[in-house]
Chimera marker file (.cmm) of the C-alpha trace (Angstrom):
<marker_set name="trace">
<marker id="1" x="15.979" y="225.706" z="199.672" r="1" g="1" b="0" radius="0.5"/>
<marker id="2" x="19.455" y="224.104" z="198.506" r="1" g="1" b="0" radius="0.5"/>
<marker id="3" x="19.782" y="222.808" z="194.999" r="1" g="1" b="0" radius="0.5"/>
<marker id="4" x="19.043" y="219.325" z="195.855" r="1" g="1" b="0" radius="0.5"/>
<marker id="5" x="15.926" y="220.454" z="197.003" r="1" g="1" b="0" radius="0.5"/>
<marker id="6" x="14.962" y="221.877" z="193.236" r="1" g="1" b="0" radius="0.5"/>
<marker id="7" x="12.029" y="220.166" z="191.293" r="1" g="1" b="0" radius="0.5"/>
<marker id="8" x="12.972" y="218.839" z="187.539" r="1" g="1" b="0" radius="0.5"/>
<marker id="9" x="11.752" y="222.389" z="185.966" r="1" g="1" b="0" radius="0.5"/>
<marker id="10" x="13.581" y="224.326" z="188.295" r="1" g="1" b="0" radius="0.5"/>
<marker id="11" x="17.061" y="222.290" z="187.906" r="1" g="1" b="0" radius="0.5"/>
<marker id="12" x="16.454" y="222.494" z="183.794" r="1" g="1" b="0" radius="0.5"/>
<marker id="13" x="16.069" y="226.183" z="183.761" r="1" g="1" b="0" radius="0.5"/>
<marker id="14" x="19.336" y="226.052" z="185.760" r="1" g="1" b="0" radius="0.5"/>
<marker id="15" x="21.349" y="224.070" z="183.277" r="1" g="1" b="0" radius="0.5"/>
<marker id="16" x="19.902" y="226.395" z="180.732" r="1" g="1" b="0" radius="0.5"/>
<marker id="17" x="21.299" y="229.179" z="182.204" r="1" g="1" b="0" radius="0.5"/>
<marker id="18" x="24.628" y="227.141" z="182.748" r="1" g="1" b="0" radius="0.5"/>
<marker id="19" x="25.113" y="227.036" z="179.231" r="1" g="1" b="0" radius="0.5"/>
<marker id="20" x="24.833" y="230.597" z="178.678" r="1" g="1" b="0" radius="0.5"/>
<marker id="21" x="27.116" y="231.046" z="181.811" r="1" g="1" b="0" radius="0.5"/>
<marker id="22" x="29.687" y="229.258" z="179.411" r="1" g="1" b="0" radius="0.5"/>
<marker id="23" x="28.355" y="231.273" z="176.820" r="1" g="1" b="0" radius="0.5"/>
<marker id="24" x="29.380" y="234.443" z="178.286" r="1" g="1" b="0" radius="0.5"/>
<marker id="25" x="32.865" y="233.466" z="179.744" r="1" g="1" b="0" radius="0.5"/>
<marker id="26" x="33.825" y="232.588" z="175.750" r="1" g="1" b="0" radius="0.5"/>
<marker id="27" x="34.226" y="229.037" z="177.122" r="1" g="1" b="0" radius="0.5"/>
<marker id="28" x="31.416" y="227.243" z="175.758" r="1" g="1" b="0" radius="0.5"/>
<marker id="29" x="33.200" y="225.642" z="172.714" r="1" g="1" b="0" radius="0.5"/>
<marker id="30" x="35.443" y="223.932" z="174.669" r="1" g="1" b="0" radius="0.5"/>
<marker id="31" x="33.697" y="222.814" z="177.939" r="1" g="1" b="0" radius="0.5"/>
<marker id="32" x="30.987" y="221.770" z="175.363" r="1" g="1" b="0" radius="0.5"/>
<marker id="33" x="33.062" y="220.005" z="173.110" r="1" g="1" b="0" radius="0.5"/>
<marker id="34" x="31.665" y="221.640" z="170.024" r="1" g="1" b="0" radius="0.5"/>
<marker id="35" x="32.777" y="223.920" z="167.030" r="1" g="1" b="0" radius="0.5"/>
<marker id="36" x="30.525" y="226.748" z="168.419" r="1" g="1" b="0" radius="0.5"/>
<marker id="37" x="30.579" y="229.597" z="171.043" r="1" g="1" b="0" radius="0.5"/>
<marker id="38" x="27.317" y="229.484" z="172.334" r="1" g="1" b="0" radius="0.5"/>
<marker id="39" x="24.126" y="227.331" z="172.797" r="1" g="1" b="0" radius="0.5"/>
<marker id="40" x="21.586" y="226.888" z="169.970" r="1" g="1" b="0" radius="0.5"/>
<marker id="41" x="17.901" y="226.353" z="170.811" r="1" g="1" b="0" radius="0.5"/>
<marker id="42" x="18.503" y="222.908" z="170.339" r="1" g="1" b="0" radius="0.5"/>
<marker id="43" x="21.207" y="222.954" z="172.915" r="1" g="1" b="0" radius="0.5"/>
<marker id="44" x="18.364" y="225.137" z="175.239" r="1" g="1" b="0" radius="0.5"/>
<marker id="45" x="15.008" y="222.589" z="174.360" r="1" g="1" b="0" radius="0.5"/>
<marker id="46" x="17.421" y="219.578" z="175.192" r="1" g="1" b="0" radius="0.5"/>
<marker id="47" x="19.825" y="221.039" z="178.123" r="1" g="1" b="0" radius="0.5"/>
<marker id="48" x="18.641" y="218.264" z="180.796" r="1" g="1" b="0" radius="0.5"/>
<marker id="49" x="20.043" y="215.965" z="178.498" r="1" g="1" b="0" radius="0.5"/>
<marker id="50" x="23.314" y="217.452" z="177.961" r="1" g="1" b="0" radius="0.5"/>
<marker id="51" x="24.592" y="218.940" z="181.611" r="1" g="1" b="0" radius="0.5"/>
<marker id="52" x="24.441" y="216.740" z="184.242" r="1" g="1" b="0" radius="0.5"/>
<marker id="53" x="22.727" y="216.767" z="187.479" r="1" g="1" b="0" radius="0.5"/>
<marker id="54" x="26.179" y="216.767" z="188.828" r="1" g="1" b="0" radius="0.5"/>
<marker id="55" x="27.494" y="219.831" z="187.313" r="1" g="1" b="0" radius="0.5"/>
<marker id="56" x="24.639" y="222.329" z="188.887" r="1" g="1" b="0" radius="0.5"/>
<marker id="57" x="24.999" y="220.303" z="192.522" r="1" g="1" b="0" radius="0.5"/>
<marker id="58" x="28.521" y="222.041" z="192.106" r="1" g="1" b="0" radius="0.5"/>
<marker id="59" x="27.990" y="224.714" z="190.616" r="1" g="1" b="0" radius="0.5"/>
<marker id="60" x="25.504" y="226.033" z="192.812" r="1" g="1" b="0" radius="0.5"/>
<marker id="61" x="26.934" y="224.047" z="196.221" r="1" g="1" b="0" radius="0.5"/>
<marker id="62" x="25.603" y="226.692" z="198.874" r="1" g="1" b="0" radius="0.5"/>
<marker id="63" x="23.152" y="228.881" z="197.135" r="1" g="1" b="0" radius="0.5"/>
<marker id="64" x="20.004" y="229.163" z="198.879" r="1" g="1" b="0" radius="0.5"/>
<marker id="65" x="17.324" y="229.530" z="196.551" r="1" g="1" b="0" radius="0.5"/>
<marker id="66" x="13.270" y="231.172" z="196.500" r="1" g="1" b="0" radius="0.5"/>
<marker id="67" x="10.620" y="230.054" z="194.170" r="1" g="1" b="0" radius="0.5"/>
<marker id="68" x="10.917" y="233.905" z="192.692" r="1" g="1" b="0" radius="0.5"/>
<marker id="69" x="14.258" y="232.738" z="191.433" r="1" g="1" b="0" radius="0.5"/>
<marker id="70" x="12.573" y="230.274" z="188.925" r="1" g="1" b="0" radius="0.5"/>
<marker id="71" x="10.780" y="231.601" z="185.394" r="1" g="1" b="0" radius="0.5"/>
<marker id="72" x="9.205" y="228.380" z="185.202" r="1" g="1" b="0" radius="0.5"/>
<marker id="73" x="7.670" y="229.241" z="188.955" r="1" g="1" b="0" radius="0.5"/>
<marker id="74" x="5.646" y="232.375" z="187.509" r="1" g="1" b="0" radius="0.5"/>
<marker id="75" x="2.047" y="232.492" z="187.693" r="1" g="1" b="0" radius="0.5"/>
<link id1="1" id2="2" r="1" g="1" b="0" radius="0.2"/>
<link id1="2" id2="3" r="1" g="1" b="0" radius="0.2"/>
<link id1="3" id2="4" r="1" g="1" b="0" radius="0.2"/>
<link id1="4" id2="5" r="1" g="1" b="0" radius="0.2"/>
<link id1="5" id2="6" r="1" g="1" b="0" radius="0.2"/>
<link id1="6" id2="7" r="1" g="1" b="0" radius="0.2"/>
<link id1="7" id2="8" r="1" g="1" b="0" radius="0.2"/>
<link id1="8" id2="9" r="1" g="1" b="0" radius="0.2"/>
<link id1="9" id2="10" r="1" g="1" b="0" radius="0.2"/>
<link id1="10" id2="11" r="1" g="1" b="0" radius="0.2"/>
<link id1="11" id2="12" r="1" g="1" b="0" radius="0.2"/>
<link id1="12" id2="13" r="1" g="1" b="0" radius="0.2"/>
<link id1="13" id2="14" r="1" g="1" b="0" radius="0.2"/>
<link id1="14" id2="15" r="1" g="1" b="0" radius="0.2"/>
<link id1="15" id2="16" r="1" g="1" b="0" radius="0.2"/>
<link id1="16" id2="17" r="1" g="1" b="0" radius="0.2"/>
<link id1="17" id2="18" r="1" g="1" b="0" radius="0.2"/>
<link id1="18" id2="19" r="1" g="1" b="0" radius="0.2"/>
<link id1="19" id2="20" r="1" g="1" b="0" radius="0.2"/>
<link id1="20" id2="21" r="1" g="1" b="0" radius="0.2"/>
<link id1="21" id2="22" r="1" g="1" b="0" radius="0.2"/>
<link id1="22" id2="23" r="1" g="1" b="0" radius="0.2"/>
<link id1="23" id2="24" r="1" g="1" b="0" radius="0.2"/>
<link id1="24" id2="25" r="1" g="1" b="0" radius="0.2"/>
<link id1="25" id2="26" r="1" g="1" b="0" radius="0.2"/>
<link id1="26" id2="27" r="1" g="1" b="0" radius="0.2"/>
<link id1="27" id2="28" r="1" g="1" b="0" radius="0.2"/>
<link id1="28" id2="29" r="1" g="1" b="0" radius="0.2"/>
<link id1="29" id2="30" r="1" g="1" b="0" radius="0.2"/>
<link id1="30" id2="31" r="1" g="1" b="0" radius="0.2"/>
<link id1="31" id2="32" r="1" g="1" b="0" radius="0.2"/>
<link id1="32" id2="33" r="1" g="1" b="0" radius="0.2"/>
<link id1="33" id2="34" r="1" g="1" b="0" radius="0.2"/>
<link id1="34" id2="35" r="1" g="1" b="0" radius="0.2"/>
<link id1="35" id2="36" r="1" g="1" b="0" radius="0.2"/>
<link id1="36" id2="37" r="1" g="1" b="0" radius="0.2"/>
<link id1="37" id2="38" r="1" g="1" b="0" radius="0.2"/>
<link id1="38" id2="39" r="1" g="1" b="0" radius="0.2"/>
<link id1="39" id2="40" r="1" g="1" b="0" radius="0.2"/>
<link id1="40" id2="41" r="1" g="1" b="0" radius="0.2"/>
<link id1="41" id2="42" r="1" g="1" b="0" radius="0.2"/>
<link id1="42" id2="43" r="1" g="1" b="0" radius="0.2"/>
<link id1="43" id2="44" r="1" g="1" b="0" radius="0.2"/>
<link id1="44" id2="45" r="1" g="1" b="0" radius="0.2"/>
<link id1="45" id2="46" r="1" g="1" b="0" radius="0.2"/>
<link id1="46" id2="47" r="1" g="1" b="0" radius="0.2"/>
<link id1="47" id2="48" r="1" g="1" b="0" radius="0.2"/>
<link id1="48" id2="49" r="1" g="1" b="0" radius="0.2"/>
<link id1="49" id2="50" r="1" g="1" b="0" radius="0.2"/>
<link id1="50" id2="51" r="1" g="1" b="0" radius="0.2"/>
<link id1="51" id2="52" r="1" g="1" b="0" radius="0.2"/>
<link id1="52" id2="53" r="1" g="1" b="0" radius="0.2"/>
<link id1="53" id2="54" r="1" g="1" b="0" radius="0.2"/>
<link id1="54" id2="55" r="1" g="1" b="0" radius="0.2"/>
<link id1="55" id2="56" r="1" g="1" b="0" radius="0.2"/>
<link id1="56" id2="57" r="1" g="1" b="0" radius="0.2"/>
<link id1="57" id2="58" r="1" g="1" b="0" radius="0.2"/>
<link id1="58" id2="59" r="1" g="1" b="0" radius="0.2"/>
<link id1="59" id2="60" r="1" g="1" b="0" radius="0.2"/>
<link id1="60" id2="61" r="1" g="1" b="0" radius="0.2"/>
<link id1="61" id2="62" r="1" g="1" b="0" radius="0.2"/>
<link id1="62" id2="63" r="1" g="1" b="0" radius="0.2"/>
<link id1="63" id2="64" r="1" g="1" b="0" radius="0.2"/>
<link id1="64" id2="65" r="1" g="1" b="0" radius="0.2"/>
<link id1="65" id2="66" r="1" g="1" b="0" radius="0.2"/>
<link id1="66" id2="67" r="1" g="1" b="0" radius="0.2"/>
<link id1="67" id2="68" r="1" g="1" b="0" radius="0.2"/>
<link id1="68" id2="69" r="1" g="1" b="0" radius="0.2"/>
<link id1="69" id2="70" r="1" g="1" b="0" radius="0.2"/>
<link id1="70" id2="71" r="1" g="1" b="0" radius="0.2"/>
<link id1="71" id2="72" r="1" g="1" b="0" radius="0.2"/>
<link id1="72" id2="73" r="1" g="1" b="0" radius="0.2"/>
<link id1="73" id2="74" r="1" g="1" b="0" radius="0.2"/>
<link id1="74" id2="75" r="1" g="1" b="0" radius="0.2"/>
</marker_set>
């Protein structure tokens, strides 16, 4: 399935792991706009809020994705 196809859990553990993308390419502070290099656990619990829909439709633009890709999928 493409990105757009995602449910709500699936797209938030996506922008979670966005922000520890940035995390790990030392540009979190700045794409973030903050004084810190990586995302607290308030910046995890609350990362639907903060990326946008917009930002994973790009940055995943032609993945094809599984259910087995998804934590939140697990049973």
């Amino acid at each position: 399935m493409e990105v757009s196809e995602l449910n709500r859990n699936e797209i938030l553990e996506l922008k979670q792991r966005y922000l520890n993308k940035l995390a790990d390419e030392g540009s979190y502070a700045e794409v973030m706009g903050c004084d810190y290099d990586e995302p607290s656990y308030w910046d995890i619990a609350h990362a639907d809020e903060i990326v946008p829909d917009d930002v994973i439709f790009r940055e995943h633009e032609g993945t094809h994705f599984v259910k087995d890709d998804f934590f939140c999928n697990a049973n």
